[in-house]
C-alpha positions as CSV (number, residue, x, y, z in Angstrom):
1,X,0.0,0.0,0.0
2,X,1.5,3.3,-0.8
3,X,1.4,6.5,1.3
4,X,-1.9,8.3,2.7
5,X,-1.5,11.9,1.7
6,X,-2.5,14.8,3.4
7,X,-4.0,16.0,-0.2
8,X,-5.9,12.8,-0.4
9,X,-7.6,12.9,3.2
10,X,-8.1,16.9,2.4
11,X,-9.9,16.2,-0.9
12,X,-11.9,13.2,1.1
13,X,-12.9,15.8,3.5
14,X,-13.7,18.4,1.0
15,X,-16.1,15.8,-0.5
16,X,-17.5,14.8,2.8
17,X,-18.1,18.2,3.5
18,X,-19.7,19.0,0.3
19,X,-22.1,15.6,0.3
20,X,-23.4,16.9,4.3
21,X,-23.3,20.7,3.6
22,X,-27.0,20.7,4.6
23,X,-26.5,18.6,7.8
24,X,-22.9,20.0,9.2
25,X,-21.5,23.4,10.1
26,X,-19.4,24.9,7.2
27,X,-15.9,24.4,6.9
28,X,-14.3,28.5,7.2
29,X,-12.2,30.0,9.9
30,X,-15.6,30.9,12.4
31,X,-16.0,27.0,12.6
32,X,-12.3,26.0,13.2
33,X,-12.8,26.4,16.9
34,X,-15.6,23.7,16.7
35,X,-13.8,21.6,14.5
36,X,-10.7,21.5,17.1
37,X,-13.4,20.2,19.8
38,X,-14.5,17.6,18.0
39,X,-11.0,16.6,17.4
40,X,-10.1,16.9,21.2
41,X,-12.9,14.6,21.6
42,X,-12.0,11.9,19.5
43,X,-8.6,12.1,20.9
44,X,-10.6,11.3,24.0
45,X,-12.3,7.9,22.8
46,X,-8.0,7.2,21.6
47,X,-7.0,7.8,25.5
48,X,-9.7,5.9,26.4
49,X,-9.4,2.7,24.8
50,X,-5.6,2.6,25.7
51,X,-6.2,3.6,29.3
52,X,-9.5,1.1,30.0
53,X,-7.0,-1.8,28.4
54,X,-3.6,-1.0,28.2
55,X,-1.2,0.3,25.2
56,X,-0.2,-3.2,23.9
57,X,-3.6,-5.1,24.7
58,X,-5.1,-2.5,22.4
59,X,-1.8,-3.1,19.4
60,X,-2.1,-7.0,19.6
61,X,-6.3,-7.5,20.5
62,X,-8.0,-7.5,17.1
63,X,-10.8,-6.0,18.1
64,X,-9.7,-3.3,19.9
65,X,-6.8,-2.3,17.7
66,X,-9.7,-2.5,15.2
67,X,-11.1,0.4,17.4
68,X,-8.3,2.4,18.1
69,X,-7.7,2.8,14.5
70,X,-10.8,4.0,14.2
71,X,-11.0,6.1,16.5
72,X,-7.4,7.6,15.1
73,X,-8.8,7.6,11.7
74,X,-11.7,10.1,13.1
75,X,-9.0,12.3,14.7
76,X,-7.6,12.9,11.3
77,X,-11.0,13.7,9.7
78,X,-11.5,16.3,12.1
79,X,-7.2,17.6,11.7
80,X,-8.3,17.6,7.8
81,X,-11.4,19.9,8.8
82,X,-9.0,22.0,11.2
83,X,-6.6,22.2,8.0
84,X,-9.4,23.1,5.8
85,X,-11.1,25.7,8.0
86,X,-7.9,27.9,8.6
87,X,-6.8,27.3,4.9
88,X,-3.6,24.9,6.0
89,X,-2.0,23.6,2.6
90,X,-0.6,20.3,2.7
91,X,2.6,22.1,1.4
92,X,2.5,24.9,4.2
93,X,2.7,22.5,6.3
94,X,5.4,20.3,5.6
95,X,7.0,23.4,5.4
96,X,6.4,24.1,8.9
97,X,7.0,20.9,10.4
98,X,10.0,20.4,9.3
99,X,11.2,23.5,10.0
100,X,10.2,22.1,13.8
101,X,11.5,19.2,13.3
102,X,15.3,20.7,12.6
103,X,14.9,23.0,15.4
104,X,13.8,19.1,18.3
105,X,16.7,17.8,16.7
106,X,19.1,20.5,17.7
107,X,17.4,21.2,20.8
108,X,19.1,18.9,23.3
C-alpha cells in the first residue's frame, strides 16, 4: 500500500463536507474552533481505549486495535477539517514541520 496523503484525506474531507453541507457546520475560519473540539474529543475515545485496556492489549487484540484505528482515523478527519477551516496547505505545512523538526533535533 503506498502512502496516505495529506492531499488525499483533504480532498476526502472536502467531499464529505460538500455531500453533508446541509446537515454540518461549514468548513471556514468561524468553525475552526468547533472543529478542534470535535478533534479533542476523539482524541478522548483514543485515550480511552488505551487507558481502559492497556497500550499493547489495544496493538495486539484485534478487536480493539480494530477500534483504536478508528477512532485515530476520526481524529484525522477532524485535523483535515481544522486544516481546511484555517486554509492549512498540505505544502504549508510540511514546510512548517519540518522546519520544527530541525529545530527538536538540535534542541538537546
Amino acid at each position: 500500500m503506498e502512502d496516505f496523503t495529506i492531499n488525499e484525506m483533504q480532498d476526502m474531507q472536502r467531499n464529505l463536507q460538500e455531500k453533508y453541507k446541509d446537515k454540518w457546520e461549514s468548513i471556514g475560519p468561524e468553525t475552526g474552533k468547533n472543529k478542534l473540539l470535535w478533534m479533542v474529543g476523539e482524541i478522548g475515545e483514543v485515550i480511552d481505549i488505551v487507558k481502559k485496556n492497556g497500550g499493547t492489549k489495544a496493538c495486539s487484540d484485534a478487536k480493539l486495535r480494530n477500534d483504536l484505528v478508528e477512532e485515530m482515523a476520526d481524529v484525522l478527519m477532524y485535523y483535515n477539517d481544522v486544516l481546511l477551516c484555517y486554509g492549512i496547505s498540505a505544502e504549508e505545512l510540511k514546510q512548517s514541520y519540518s522546519e520544527k523538526y530541525k529545530k527538536n533535533m538540535e534542541r538537546w
